[in-house]
MDTraj code that builds the backbone (N, CA, C; nanometers):
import mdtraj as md
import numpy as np

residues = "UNK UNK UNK UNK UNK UNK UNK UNK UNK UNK UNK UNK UNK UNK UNK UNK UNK UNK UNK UNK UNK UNK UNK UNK UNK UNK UNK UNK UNK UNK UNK UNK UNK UNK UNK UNK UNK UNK UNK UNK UNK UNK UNK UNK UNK UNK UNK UNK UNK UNK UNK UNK UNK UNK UNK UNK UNK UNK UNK UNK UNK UNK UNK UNK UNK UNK UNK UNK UNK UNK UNK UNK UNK UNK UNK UNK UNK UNK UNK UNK UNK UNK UNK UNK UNK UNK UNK UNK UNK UNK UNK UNK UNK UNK UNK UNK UNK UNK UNK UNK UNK UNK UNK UNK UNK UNK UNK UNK UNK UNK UNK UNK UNK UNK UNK UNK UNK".split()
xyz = np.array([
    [0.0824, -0.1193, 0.0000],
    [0.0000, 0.0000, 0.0000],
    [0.0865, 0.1253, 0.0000],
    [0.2087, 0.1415, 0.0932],
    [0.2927, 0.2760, 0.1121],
    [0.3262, 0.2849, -0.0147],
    [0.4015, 0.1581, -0.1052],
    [0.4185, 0.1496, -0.2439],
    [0.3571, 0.2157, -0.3340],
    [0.2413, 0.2131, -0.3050],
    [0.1193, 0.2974, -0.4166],
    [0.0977, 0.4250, -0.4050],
    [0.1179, 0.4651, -0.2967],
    [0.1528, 0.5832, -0.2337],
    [0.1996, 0.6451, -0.2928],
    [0.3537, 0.5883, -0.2603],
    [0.4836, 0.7186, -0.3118],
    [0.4748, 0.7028, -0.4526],
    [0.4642, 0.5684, -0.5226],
    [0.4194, 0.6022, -0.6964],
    [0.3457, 0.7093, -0.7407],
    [0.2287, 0.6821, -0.6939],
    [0.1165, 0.7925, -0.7036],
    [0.1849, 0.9145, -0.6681],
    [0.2339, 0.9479, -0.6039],
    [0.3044, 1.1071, -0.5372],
    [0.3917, 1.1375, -0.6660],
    [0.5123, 1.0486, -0.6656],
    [0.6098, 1.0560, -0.7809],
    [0.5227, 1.0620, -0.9318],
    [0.4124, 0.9921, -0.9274],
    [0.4024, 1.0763, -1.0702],
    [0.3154, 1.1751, -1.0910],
    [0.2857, 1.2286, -0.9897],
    [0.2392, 1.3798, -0.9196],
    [0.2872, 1.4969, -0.9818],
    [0.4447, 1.4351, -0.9150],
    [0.5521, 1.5704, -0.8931],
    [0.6265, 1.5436, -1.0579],
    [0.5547, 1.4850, -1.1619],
    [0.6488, 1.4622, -1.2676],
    [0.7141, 1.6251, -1.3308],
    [0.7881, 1.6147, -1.3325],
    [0.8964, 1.7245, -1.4081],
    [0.9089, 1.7710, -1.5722],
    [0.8545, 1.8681, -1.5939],
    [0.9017, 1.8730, -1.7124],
    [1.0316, 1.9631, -1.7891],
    [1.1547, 1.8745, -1.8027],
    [1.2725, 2.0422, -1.8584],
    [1.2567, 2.0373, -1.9987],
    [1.3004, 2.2079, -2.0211],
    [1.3160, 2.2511, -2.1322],
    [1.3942, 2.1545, -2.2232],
    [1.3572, 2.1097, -2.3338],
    [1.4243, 1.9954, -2.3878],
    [1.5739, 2.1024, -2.4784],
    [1.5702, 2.2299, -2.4802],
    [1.7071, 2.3515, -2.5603],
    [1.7761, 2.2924, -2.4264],
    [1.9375, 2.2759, -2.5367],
    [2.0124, 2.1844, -2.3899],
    [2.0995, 2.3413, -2.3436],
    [2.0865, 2.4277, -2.3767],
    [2.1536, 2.5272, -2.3581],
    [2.0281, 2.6275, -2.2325],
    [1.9295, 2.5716, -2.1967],
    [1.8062, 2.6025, -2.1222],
    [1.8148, 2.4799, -1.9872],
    [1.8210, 2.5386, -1.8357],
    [1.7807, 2.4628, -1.7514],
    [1.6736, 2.4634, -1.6943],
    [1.5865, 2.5017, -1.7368],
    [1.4339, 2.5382, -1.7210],
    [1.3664, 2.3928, -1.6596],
    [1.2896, 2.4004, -1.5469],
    [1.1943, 2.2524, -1.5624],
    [1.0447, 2.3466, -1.4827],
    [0.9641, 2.2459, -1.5217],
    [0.8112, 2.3158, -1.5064],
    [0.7873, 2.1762, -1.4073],
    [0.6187, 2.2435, -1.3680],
    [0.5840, 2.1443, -1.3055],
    [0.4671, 2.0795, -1.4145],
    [0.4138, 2.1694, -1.4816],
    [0.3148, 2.1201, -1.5919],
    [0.3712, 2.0890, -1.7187],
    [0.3366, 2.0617, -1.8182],
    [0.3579, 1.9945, -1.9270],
    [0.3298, 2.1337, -2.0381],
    [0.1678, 2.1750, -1.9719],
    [0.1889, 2.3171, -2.0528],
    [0.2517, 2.4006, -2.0561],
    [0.2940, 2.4681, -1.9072],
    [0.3527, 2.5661, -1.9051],
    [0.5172, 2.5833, -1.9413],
    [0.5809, 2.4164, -1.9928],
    [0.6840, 2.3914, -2.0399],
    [0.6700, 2.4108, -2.2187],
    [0.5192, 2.3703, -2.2768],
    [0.5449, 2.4044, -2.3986],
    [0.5004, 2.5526, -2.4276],
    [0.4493, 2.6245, -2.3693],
    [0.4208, 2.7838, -2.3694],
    [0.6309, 2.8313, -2.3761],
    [0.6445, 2.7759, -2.2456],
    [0.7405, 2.8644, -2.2646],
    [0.8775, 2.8105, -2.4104],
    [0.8749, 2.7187, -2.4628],
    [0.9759, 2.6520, -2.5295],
    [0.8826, 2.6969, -2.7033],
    [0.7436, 2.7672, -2.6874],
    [0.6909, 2.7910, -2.7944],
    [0.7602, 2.9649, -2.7998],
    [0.7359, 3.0290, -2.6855],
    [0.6921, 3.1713, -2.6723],
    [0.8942, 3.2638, -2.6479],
    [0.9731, 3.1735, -2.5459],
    [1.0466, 3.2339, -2.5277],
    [1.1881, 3.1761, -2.4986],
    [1.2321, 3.0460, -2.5041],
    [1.3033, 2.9838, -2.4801],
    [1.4133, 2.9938, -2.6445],
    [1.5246, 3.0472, -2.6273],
    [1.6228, 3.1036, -2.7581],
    [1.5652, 3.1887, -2.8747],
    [1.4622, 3.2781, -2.7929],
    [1.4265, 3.3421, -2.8744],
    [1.5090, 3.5365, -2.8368],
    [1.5249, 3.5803, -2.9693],
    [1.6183, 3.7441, -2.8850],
    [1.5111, 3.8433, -2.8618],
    [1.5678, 3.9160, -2.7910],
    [1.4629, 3.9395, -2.7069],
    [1.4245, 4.0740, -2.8223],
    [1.2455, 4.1435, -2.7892],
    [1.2182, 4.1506, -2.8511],
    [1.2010, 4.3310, -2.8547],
    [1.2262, 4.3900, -2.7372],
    [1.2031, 4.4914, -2.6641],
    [1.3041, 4.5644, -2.5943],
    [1.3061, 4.6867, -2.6374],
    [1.4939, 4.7623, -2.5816],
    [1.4695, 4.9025, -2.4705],
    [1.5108, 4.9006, -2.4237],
    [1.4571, 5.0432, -2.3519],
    [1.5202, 5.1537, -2.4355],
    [1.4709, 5.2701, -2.3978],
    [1.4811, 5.4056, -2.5064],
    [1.6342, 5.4614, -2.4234],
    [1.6393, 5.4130, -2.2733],
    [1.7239, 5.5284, -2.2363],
    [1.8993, 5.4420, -2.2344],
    [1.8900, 5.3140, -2.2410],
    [2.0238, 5.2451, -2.2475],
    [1.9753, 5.0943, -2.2972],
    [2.1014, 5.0106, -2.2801],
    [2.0833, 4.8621, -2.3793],
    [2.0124, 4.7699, -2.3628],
    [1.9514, 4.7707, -2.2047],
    [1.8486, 4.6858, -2.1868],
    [1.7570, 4.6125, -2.3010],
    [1.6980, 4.4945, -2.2829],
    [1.6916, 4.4596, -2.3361],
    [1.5833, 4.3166, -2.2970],
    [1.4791, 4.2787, -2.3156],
    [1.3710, 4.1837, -2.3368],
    [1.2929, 4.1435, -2.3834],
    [1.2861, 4.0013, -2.3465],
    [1.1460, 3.9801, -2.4401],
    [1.0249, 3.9986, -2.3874],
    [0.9897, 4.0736, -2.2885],
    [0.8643, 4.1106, -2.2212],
    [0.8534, 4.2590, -2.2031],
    [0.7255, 4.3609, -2.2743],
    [0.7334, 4.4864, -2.2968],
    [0.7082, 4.5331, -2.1529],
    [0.6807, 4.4248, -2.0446],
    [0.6308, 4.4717, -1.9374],
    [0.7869, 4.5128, -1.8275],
    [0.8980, 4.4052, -1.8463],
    [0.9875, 4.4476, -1.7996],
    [1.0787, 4.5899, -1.8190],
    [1.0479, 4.6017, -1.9683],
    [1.1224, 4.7520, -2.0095],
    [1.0300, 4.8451, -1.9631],
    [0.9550, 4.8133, -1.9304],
    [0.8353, 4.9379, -1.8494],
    [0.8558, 4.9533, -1.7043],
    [0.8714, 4.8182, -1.5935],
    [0.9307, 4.7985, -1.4932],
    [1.0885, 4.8660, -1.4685],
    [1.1658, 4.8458, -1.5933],
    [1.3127, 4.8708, -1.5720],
    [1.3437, 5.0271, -1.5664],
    [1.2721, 5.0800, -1.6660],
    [1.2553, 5.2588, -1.7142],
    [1.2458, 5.2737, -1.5984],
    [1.0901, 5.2606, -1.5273],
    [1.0600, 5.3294, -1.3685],
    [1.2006, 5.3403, -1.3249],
    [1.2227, 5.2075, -1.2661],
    [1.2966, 5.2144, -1.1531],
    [1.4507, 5.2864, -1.1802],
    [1.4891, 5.2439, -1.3268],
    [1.6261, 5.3055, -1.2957],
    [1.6190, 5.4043, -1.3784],
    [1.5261, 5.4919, -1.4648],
    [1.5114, 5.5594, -1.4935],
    [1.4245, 5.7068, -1.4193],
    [1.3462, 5.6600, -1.3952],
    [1.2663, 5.7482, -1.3184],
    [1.1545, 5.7877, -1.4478],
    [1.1044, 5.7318, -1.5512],
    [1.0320, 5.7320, -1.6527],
    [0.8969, 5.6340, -1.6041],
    [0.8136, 5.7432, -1.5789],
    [0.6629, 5.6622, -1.6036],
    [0.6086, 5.6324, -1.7553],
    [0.6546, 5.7335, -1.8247],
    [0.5930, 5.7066, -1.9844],
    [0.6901, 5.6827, -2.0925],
    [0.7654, 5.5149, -2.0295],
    [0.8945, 5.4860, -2.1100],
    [0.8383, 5.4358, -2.2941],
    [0.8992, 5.5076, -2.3698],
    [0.8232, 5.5252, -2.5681],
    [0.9178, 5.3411, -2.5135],
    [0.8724, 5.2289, -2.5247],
    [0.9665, 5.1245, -2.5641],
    [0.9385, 5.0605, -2.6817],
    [1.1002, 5.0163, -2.7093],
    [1.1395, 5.0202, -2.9101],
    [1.0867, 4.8746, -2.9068],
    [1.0577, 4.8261, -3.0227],
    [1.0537, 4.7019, -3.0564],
    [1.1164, 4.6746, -3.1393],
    [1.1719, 4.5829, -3.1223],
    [1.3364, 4.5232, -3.2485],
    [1.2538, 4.4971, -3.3340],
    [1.1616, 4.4106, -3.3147],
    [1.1044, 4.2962, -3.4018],
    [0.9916, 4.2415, -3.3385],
    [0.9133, 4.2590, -3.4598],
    [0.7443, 4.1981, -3.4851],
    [0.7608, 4.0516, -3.4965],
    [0.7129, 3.9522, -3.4906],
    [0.7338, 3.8324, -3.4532],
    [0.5857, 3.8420, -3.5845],
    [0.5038, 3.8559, -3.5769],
    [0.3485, 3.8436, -3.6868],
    [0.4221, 3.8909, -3.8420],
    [0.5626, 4.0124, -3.8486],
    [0.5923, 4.0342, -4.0091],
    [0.7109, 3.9639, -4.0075],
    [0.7219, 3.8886, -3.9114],
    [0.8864, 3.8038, -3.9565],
    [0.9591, 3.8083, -3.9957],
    [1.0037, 3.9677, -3.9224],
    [1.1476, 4.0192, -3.8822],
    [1.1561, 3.9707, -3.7464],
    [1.3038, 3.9335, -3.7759],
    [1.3636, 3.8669, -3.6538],
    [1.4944, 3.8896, -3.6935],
    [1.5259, 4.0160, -3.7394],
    [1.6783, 4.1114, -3.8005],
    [1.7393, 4.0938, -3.6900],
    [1.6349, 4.1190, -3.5428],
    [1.6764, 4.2062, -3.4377],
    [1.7221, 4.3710, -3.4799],
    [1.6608, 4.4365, -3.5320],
    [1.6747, 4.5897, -3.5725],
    [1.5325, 4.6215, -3.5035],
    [1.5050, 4.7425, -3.5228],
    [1.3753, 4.8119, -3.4794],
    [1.3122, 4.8567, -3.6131],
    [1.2103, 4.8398, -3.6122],
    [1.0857, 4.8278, -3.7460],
    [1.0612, 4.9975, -3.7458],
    [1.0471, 5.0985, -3.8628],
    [1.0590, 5.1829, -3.8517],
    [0.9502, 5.1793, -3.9704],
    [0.8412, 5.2173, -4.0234],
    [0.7339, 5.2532, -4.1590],
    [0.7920, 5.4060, -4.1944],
    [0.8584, 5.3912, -4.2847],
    [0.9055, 5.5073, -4.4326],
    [0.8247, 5.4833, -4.5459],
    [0.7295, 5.5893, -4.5728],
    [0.6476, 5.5637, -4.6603],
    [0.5667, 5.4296, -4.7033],
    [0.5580, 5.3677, -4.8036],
    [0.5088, 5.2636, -4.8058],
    [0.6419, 5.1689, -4.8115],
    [0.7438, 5.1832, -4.7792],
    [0.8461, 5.0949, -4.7313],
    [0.9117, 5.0783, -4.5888],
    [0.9155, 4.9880, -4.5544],
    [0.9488, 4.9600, -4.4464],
    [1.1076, 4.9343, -4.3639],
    [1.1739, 4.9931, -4.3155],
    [1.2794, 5.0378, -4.3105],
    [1.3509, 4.9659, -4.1575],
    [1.4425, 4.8886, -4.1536],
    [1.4714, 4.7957, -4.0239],
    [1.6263, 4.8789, -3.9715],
    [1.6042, 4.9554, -3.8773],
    [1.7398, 4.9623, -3.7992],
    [1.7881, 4.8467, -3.7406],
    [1.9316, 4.8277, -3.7564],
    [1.9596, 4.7413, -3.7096],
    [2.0995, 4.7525, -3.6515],
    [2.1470, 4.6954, -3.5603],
    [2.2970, 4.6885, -3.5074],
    [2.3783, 4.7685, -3.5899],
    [2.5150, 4.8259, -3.5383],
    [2.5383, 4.8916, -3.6232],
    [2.6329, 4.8062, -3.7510],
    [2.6887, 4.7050, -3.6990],
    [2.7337, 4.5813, -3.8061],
    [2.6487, 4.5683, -3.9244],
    [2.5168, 4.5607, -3.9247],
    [2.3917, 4.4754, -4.0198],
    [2.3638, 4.6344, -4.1095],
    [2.3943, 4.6171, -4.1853],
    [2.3214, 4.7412, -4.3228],
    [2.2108, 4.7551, -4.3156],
    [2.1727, 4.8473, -4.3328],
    [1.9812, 4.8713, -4.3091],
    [1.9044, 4.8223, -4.4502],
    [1.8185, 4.7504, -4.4033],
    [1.7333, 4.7080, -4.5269],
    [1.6007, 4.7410, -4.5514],
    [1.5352, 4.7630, -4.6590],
    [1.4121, 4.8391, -4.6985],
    [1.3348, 4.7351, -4.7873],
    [1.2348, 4.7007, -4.8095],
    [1.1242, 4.5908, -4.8938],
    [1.2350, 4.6217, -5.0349],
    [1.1692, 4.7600, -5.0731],
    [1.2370, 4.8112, -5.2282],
    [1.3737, 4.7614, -5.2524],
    [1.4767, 4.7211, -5.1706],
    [1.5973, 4.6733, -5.2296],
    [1.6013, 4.5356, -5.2614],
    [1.6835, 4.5627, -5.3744],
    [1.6907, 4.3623, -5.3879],
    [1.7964, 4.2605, -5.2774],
    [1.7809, 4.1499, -5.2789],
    [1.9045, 4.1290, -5.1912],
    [1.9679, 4.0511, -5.2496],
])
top = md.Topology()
chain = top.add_chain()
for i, resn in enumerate(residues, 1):
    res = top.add_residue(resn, chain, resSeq=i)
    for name in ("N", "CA", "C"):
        top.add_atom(name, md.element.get_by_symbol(name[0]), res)
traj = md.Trajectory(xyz[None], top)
């Protein structure tokens, strides 16, 4: 009977890790392991603060980070990259006329729809 017990318990507490071996992540649910290995697990982050390099993939932290070490309640925060137009340059999406214009690192040349590549 104690046998059935601790089985039952142990597959209770089953574990789930991030299967990115470069990720030590483990969940206790199954979902909340594929949310995060869908949503944010080696993905760059997506969101920069206006006033230094910071940098995330959650618009809520660059809003958190401004406050505090900024002293900015109404932080403008950049977005590198739209994840829905599939840029993933890592540059910031900028609309120039009906072309669309990607800042990017200062290494990466800026690219526009209109150029060929």
């Amino acid at each position: 009977m104690a046998v059935e017990v601790l089985a039952h318990e142990l597959q209770r507490a089953a574990l789930y890790a991030c299967p990115n071996p470069n990720c030590n992540r483990v969940f206790s649910k199954k979902y909340n392991r594929n949310a995060h290995v869908n949503l944010y697990c080696g993905k760059p982050p997506r969101f920069k603060c206006p006033h230094c390099d910071y940098k995330s993939l959650l618009k809520r932290n660059i809003k958190d980070h401004a406050f505090r070490m900024h002293s900015d309640l109404d932080a403008k925060v950049i977005e590198l990259y739209n994840p829905a137009e599939g840029n993933k340059s890592g540059g910031e999406t900028k609309k120039v006329g009906k072309a669309v214009e990607t800042l990017c690192e200062p290494d990466i040349p800026l690219l526009t729809e209109n150029q060929p590549e």
